[in-house]
Backbone as CSV, one residue per row, in Angstrom:
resi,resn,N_x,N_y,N_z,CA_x,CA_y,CA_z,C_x,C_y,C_z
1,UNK,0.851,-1.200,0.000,0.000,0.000,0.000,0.884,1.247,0.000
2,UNK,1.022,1.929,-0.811,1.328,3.403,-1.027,1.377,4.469,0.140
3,UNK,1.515,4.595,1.137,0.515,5.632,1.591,1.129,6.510,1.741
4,UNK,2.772,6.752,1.113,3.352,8.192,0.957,2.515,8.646,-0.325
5,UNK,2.757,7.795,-1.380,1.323,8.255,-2.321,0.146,9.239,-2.170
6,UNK,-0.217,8.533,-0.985,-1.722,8.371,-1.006,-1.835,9.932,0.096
7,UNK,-0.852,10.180,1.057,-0.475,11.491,1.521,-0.503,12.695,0.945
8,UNK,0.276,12.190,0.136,0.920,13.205,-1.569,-0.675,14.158,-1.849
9,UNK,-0.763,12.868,-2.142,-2.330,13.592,-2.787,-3.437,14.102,-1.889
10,UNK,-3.479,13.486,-0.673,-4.372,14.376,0.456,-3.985,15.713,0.573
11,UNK,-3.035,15.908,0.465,-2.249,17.242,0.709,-2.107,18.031,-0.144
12,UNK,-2.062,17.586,-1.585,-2.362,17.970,-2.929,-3.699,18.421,-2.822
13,UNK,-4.441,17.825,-2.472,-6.313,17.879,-2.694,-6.157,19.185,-1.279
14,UNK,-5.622,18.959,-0.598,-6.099,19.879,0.506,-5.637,21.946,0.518
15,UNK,-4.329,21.868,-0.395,-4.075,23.007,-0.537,-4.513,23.445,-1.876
16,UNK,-4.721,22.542,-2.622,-6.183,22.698,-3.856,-7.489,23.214,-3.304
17,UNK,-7.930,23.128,-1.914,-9.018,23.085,-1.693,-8.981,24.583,-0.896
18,UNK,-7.917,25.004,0.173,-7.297,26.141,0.533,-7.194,26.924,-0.646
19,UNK,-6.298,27.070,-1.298,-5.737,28.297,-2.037,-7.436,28.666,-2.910
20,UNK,-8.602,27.612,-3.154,-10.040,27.908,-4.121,-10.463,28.551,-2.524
21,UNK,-10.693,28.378,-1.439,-11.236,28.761,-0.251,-10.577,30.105,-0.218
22,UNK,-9.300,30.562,-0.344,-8.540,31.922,-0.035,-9.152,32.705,-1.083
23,UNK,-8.969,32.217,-2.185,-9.714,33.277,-3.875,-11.136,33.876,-3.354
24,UNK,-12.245,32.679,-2.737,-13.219,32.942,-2.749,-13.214,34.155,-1.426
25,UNK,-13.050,33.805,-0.590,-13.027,34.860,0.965,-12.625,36.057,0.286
26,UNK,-11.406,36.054,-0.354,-10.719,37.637,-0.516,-11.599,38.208,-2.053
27,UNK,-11.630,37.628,-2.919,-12.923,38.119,-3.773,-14.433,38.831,-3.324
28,UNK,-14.471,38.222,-2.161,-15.971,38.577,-1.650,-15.498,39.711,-0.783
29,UNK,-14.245,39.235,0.133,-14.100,40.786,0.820,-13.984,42.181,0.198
30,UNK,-12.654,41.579,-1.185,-12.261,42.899,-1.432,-13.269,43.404,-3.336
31,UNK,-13.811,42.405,-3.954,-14.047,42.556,-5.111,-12.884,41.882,-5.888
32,UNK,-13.204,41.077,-6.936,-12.604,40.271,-7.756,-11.427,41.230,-8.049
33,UNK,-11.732,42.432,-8.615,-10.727,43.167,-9.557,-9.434,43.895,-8.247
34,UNK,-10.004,43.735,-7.218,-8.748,43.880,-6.269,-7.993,43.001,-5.530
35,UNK,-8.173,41.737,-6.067,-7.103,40.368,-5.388,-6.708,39.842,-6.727
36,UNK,-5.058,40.258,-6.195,-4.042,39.112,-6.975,-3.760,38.127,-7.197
37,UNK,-3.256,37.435,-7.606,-2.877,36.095,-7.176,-1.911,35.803,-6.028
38,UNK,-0.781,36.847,-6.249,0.101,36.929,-5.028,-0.648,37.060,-3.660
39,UNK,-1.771,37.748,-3.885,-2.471,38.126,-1.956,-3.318,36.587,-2.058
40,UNK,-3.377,35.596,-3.043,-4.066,34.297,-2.683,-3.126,33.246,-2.183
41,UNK,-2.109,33.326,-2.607,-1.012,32.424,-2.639,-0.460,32.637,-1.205
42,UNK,-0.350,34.271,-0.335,0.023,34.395,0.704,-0.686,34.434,2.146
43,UNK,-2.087,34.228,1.496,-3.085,33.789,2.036,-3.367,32.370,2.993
44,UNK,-2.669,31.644,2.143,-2.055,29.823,2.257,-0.938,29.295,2.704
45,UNK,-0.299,31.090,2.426,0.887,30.377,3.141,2.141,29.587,2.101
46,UNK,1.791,29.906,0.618,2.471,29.562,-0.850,3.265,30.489,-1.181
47,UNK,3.976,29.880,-2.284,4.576,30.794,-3.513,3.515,31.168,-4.077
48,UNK,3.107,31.924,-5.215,2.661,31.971,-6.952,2.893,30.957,-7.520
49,UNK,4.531,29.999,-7.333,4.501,28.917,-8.089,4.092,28.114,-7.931
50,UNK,3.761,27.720,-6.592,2.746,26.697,-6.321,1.521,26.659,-6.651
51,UNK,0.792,28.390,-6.750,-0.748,28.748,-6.863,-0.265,28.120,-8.415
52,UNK,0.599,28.822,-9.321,0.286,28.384,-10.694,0.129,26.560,-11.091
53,UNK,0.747,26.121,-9.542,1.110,24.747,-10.250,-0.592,23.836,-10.044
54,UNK,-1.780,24.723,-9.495,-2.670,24.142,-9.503,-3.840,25.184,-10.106
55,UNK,-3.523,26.171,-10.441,-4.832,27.202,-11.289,-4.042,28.073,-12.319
56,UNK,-4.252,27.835,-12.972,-3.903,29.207,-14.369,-4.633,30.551,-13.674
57,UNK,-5.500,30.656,-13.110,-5.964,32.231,-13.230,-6.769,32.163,-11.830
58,UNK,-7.105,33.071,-11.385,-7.298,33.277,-9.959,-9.182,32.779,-9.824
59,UNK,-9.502,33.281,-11.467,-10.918,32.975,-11.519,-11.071,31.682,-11.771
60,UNK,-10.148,30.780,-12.331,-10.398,28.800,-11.809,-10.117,28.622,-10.712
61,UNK,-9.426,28.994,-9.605,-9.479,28.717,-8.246,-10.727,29.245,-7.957
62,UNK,-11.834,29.863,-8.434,-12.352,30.657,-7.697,-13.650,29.577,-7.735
63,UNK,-13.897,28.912,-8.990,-14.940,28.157,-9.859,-14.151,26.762,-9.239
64,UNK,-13.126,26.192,-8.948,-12.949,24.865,-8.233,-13.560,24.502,-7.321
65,UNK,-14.249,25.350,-6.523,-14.520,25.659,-5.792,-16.415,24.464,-5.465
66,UNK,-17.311,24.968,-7.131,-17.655,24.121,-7.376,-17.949,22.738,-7.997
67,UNK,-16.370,22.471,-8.556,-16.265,21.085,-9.416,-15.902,20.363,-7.603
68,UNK,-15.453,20.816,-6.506,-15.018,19.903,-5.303,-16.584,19.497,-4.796
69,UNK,-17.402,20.584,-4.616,-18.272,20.288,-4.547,-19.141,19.173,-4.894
70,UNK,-19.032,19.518,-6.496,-19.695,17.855,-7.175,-19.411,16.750,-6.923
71,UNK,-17.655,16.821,-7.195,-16.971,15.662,-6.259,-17.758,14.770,-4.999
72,UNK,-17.280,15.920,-4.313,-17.907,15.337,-2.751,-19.757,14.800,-2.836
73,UNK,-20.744,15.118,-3.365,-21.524,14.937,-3.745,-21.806,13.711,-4.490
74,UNK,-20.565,13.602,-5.822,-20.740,12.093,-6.175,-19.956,11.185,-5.406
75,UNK,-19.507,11.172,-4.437,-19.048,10.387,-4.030,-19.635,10.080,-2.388
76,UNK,-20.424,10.767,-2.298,-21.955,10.437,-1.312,-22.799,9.821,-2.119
77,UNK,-23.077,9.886,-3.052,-23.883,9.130,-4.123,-23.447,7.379,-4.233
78,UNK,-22.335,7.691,-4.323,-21.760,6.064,-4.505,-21.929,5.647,-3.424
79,UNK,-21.811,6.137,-2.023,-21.989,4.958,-0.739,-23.362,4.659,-0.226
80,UNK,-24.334,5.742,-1.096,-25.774,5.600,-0.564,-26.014,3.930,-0.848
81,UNK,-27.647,3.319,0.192,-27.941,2.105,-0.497,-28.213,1.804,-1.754
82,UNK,-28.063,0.452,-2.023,-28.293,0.283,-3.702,-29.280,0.380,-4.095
83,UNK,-30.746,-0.469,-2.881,-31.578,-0.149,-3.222,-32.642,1.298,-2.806
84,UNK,-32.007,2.250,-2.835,-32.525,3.285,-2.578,-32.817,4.135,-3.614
85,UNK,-34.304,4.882,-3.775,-34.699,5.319,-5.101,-33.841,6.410,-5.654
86,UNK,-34.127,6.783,-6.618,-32.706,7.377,-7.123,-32.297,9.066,-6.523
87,UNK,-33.822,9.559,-6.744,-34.195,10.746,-5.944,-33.744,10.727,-4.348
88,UNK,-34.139,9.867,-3.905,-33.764,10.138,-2.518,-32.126,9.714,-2.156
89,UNK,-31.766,8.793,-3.054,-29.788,8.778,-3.076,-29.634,10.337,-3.592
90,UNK,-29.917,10.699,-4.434,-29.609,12.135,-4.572,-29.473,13.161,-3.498
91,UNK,-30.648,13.558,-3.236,-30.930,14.655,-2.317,-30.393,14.079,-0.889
92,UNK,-29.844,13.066,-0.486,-29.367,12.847,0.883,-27.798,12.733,0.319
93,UNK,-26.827,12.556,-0.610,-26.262,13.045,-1.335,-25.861,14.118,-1.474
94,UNK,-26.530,15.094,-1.413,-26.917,16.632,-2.169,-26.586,16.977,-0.253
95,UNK,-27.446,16.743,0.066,-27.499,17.519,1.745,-26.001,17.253,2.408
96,UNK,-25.358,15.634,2.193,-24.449,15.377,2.884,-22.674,15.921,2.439
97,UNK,-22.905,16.603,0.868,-21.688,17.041,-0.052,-22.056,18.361,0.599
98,UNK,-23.052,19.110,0.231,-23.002,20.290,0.820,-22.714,20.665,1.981
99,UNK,-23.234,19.902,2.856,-22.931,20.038,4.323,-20.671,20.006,4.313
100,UNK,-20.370,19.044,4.020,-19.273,18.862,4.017,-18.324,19.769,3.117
101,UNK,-18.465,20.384,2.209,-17.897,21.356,1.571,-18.248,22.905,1.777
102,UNK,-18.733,23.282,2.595,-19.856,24.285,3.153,-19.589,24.114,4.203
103,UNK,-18.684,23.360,5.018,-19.174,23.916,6.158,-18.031,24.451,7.092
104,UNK,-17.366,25.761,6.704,-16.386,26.254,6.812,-16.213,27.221,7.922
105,UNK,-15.041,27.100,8.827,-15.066,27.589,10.293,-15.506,29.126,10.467
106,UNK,-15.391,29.594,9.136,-15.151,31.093,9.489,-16.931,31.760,8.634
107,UNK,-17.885,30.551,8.053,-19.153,31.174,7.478,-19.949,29.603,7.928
108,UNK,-20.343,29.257,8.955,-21.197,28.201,9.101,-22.885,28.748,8.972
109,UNK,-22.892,30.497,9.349,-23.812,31.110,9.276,-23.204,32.524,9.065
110,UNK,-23.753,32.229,7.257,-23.190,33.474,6.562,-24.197,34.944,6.990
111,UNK,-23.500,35.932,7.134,-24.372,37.287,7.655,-24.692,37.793,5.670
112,UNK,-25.400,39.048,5.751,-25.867,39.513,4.808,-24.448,40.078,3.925
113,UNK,-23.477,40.986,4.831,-22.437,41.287,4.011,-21.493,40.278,3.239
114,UNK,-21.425,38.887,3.736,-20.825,37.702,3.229,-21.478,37.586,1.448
115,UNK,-23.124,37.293,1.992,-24.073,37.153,0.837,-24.051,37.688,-0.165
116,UNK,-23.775,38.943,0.453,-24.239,39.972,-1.013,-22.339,40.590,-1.867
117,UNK,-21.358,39.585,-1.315,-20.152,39.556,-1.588,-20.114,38.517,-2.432
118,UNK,-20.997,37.815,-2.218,-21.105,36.208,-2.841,-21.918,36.659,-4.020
119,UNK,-22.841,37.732,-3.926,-23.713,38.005,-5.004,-23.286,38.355,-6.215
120,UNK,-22.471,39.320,-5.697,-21.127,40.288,-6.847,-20.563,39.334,-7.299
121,UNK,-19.646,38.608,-6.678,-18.569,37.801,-7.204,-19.216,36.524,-8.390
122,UNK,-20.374,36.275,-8.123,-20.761,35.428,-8.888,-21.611,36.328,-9.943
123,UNK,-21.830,37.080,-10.319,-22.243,38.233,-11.153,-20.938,38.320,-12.231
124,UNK,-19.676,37.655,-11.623,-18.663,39.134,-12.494,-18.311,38.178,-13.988
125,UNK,-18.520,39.148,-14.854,-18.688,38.800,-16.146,-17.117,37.643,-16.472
126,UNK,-16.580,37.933,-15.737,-14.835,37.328,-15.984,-14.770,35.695,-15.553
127,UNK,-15.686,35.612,-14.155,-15.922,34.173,-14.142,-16.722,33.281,-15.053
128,UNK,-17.886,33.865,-15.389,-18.909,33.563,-16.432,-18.621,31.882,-16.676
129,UNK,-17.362,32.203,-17.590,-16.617,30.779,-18.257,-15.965,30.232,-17.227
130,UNK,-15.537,29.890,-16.164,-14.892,29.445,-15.527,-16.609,29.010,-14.732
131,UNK,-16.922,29.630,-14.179,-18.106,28.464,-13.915,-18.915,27.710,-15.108
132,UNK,-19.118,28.493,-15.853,-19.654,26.946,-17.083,-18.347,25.856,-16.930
133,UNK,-17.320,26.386,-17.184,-16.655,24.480,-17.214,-16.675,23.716,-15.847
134,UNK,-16.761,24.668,-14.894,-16.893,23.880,-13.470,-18.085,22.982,-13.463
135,UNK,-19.374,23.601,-13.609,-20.581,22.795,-14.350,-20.405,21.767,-15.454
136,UNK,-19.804,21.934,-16.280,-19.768,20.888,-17.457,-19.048,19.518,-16.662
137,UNK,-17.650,20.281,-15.882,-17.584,18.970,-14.973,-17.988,18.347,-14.135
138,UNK,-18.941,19.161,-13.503,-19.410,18.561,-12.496,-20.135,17.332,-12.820
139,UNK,-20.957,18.135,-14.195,-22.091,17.270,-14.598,-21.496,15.962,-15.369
140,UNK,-20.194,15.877,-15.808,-19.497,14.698,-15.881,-19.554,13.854,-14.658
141,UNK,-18.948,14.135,-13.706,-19.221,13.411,-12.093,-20.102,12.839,-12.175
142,UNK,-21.206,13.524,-12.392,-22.733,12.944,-11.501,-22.904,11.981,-12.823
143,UNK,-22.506,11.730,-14.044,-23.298,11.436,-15.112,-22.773,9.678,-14.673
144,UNK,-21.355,9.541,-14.015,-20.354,8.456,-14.017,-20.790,8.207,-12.420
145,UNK,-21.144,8.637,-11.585,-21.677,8.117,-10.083,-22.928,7.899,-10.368
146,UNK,-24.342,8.302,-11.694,-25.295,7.782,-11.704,-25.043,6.437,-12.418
147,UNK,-24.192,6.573,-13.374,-24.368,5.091,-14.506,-23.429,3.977,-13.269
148,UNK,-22.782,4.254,-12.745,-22.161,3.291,-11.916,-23.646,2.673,-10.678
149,UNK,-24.313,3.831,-10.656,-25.681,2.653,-9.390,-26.831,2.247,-10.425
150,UNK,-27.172,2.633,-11.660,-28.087,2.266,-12.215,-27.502,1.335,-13.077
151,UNK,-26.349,0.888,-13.132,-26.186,-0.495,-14.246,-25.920,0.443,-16.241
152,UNK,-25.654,1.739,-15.963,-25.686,2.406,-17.674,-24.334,2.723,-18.068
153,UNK,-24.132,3.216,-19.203,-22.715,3.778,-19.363,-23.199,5.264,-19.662
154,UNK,-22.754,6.056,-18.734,-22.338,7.239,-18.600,-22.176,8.165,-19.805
155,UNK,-21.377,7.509,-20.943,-21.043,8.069,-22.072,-22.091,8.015,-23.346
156,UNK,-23.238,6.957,-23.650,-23.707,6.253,-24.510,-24.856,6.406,-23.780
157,UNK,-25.661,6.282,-22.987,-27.032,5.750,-22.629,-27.516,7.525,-21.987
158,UNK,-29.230,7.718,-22.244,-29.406,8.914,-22.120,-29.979,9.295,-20.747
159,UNK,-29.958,8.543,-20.175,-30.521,8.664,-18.382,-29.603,8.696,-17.406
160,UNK,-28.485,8.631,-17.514,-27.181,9.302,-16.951,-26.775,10.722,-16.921
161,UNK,-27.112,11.444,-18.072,-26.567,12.231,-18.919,-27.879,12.811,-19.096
162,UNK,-29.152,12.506,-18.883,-30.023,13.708,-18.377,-30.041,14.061,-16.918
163,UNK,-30.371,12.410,-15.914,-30.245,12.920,-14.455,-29.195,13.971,-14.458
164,UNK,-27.310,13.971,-14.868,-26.975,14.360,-13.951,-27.000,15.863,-14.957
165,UNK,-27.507,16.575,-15.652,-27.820,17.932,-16.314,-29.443,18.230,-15.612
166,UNK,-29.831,17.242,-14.908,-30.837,17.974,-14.292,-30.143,18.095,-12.783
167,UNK,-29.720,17.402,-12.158,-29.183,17.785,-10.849,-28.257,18.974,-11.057
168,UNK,-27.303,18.759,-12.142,-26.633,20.274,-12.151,-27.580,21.635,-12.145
169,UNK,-28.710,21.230,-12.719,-29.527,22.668,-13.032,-30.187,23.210,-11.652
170,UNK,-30.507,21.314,-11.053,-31.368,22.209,-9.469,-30.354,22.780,-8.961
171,UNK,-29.219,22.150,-8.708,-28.213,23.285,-7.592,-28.072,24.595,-8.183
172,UNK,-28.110,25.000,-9.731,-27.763,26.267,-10.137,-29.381,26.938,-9.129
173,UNK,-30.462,26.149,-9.272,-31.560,26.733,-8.559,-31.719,27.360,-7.140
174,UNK,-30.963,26.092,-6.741,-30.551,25.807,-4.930,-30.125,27.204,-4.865
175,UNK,-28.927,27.057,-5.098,-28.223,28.108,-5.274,-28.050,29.656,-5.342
176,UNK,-28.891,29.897,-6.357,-29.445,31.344,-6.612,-30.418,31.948,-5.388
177,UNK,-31.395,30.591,-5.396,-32.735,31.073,-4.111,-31.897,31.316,-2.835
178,UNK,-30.636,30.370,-2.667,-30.242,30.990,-1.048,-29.891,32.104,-1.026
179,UNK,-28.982,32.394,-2.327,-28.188,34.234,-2.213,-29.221,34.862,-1.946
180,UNK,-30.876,34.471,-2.707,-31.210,35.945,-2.502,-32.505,35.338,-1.513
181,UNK,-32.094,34.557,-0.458,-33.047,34.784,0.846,-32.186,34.794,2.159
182,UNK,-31.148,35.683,1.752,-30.468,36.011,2.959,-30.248,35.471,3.801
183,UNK,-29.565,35.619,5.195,-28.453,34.882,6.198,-29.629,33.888,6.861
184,UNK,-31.241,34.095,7.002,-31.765,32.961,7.579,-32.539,31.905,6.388
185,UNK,-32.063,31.524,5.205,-32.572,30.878,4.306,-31.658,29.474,4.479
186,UNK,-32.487,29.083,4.618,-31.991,26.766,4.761,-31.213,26.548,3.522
187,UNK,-30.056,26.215,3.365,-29.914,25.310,2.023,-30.445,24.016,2.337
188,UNK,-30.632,23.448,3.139,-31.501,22.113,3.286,-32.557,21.633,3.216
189,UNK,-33.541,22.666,3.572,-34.780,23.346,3.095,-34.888,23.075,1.773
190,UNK,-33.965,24.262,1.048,-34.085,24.227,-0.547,-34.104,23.090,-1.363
191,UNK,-33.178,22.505,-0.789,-32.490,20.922,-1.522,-33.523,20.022,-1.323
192,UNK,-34.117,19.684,-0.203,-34.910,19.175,-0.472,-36.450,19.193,-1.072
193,UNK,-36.868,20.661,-1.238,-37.966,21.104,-1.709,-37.844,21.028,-2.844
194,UNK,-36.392,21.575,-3.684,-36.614,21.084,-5.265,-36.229,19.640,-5.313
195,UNK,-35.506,18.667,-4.938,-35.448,17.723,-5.262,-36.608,16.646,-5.072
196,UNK,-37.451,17.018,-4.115,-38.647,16.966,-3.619,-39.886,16.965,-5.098
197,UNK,-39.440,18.175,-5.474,-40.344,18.472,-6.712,-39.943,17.726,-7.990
198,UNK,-38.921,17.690,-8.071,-38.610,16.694,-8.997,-38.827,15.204,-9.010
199,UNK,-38.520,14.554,-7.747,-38.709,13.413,-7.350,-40.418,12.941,-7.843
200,UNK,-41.283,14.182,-7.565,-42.432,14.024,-7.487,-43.276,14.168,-9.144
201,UNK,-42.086,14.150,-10.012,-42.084,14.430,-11.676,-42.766,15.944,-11.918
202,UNK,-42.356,17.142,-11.358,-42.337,18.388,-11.194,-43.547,18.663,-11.546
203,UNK,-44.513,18.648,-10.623,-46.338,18.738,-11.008,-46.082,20.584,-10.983
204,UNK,-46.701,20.639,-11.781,-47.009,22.417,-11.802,-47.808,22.931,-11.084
205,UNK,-47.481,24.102,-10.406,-48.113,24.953,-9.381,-49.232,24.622,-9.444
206,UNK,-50.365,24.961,-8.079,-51.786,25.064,-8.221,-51.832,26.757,-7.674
């Protein structure tokens, strides 16, 4: 067993996961267009050469932020039961990635000035593309943690590869509704109310 290896890469994954955590804090404090890369890198406690040796640009650390996310998410997916319906492996999934990537010492309960830092920063025309590919991967993840519990291939079969472009779309949903219901709005709440609605083959309002 490896486990200088296997170190390597915890530690790899972990200041991958720091230096996207430093981008995001100092973006929201100061505004995208006033953090360097140098004030991210010293943030962590790095060189620049290290920041470069895991992000080209300050705005993919910033968007890694949610491909770890998905990660952690599909890989709550894979330990759920087998026979558990697919909706509800999801959304307990969904609650248990978020919880765990979210749940950070210094915003466990984000105030309004956090929020509306979070609002801007995800507004700014420069990330735009850097979150679409974070999404495109994500939705790779989920497409290869759904075809792995339903018996499909991921690449070829079309119920992989819709579930996981519809789970990408509720979190873009999740998502949006928490920014804008401020510091006492549930993401758990949310998650399960749309996944809830979906589960339930999305009956239209009465």
């Amino acid at each position: 067993m490896d486990t200088d290896g296997g170190l390597r890469e915890r530690k790899k994954r972990e200041t991958r996961i720091a230096l996207s955590w430093a981008a995001i804090r100092l973006a929201v404090e100061r505004g995208l267009d006033n953090v360097r890369i140098e004030d991210i890198a010293a943030e962590v406690g790095v060189s620049t050469r290290t920041f470069s040796n895991y992000f080209a640009t300050k705005g993919e650390a910033i968007a890694a932020r949610h491909f770890e996310r998905a990660r952690s998410i599909a890989a709550q997916l894979r330990q759920r039961p087998a026979g558990e319906p697919i909706w509800t492996a999801v959304t307990e999934a969904a609650l248990a990635g978020f919880a765990l990537s979210e749940g950070t010492p210094e915003k466990l309960v984000p105030d309004e000035q956090w929020l509306s830092g979070i609002r801007l920063m995800v507004a700014e025309p420069a990330l735009q593309s850097e979150f679409a590919k974070a999404a495109a991967a994500a939705e790779t993840e989920f497409a290869e943690a759904i075809a792995e519990r339903t018996g499909t291939d991921a690449t070829k079969d079309i119920y992989p590869q819709l579930l996981a472009a519809t789970v990408v779309a509720a979190f873009n949903v999740v998502i949006q509704q928490w920014l804008h219901a401020g510091p006492t709005g549930s993401m758990a709440d949310l998650l399960r109310d749309v996944f809830g609605r979906l589960a339930a083959g999305l009956p239209a309002p009465h």
